[in-house]
C-alpha positions as CSV (number, residue, x, y, z in Angstrom):
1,X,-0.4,-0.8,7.6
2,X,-3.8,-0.6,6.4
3,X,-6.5,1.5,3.9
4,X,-8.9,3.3,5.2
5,X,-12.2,4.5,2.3
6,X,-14.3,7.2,2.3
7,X,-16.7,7.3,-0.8
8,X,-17.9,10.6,-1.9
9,X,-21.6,10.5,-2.7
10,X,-21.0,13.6,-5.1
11,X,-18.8,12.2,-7.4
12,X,-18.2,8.4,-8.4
13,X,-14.7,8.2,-6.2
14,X,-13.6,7.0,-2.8
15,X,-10.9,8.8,-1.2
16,X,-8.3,6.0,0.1
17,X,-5.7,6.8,2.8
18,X,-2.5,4.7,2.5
19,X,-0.8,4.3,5.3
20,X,2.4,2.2,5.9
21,X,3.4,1.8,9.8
22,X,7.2,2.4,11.1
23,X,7.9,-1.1,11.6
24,X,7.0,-2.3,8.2
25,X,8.9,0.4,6.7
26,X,11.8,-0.5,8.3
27,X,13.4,2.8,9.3
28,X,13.0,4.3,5.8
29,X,13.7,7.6,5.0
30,X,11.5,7.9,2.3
31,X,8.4,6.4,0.8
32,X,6.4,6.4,-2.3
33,X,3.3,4.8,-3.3
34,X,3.3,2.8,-7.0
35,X,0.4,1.2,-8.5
36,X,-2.0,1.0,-11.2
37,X,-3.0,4.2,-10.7
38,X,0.6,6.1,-10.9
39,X,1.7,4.1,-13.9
40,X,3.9,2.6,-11.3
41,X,7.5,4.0,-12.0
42,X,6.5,6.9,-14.2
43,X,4.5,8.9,-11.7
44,X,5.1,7.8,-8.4
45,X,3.2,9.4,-4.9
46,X,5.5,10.5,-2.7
47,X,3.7,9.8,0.9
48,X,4.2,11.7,3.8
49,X,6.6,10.8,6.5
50,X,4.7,11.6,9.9
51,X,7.1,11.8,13.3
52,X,5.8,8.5,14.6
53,X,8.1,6.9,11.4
54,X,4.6,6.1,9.9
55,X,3.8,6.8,6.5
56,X,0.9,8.2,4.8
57,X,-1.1,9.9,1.2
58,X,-4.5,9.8,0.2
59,X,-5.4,9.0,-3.4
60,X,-8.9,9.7,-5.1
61,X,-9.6,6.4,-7.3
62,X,-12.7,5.8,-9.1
63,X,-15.2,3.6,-7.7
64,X,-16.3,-0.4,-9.1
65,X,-12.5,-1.1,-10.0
66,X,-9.2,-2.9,-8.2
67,X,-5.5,-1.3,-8.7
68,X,-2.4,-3.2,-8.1
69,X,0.1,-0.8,-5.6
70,X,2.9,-1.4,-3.4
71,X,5.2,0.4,-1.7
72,X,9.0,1.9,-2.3
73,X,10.9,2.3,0.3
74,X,14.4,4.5,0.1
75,X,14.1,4.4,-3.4
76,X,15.3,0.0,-3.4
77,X,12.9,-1.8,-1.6
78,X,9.5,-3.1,-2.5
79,X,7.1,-3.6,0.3
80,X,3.3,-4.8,0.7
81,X,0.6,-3.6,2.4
82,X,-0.5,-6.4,4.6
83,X,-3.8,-5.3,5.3
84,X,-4.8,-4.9,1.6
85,X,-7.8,-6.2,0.3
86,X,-6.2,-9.0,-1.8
87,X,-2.9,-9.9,-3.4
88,X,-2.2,-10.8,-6.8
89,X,0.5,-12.2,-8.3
90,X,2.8,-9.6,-10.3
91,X,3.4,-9.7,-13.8
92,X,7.3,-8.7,-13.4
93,X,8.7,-10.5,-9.8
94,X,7.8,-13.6,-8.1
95,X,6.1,-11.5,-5.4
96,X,2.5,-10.5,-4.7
97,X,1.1,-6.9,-5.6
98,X,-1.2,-5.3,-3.0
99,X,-4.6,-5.1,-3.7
100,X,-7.1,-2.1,-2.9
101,X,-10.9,-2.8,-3.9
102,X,-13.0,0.5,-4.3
């Protein structure tokens, strides 16, 4: 797993690539990318599945703020991103959200 940023010097945004490995998604099917950003459940970022098993979307986010994400994998389980910048406790589990700093 791990994020990869590209700021644009046009515009205040950074252009974040998500990307969730095979083995830490566990032969999912499908995965899709909640956070801050997407409002977590009401619009969630369907990432794309590449033929390695990896995962992977990029997201324009503004630039000076944090977001909260994780990932959901075959539409049951909730999974980190171990490589994230930080980890905060969530406000609705006992588990950690990922953290990306732009």
């Amino acid at each position: 797993m791990s994020l990869k940023k590209q700021y644009l010097k046009s515009k205040p945004l950074c252009k974040v690539t998500f990307k969730l490995d095979a083995q830490a998604a566990q032969h999912a099917q499908k995965a899709v990318l909640c956070g801050d950003f997407t409002d977590w459940d009401a619009q969630p970022l369907n990432m794309k599945r590449l033929k390695s098993g990896d995962f992977t979307l990029t997201v324009n986010l503004e630039k000076d703020n944090e977001y909260q994400f994780r990932y959901l994998l075959d539409d049951e389980k909730w999974e980190n991103d171990w490589e994230a910048d930080a980890y905060i406790p969530s406000p609705v589990s006992v588990e950690d959200n990922s953290v990306v700093r732009v």
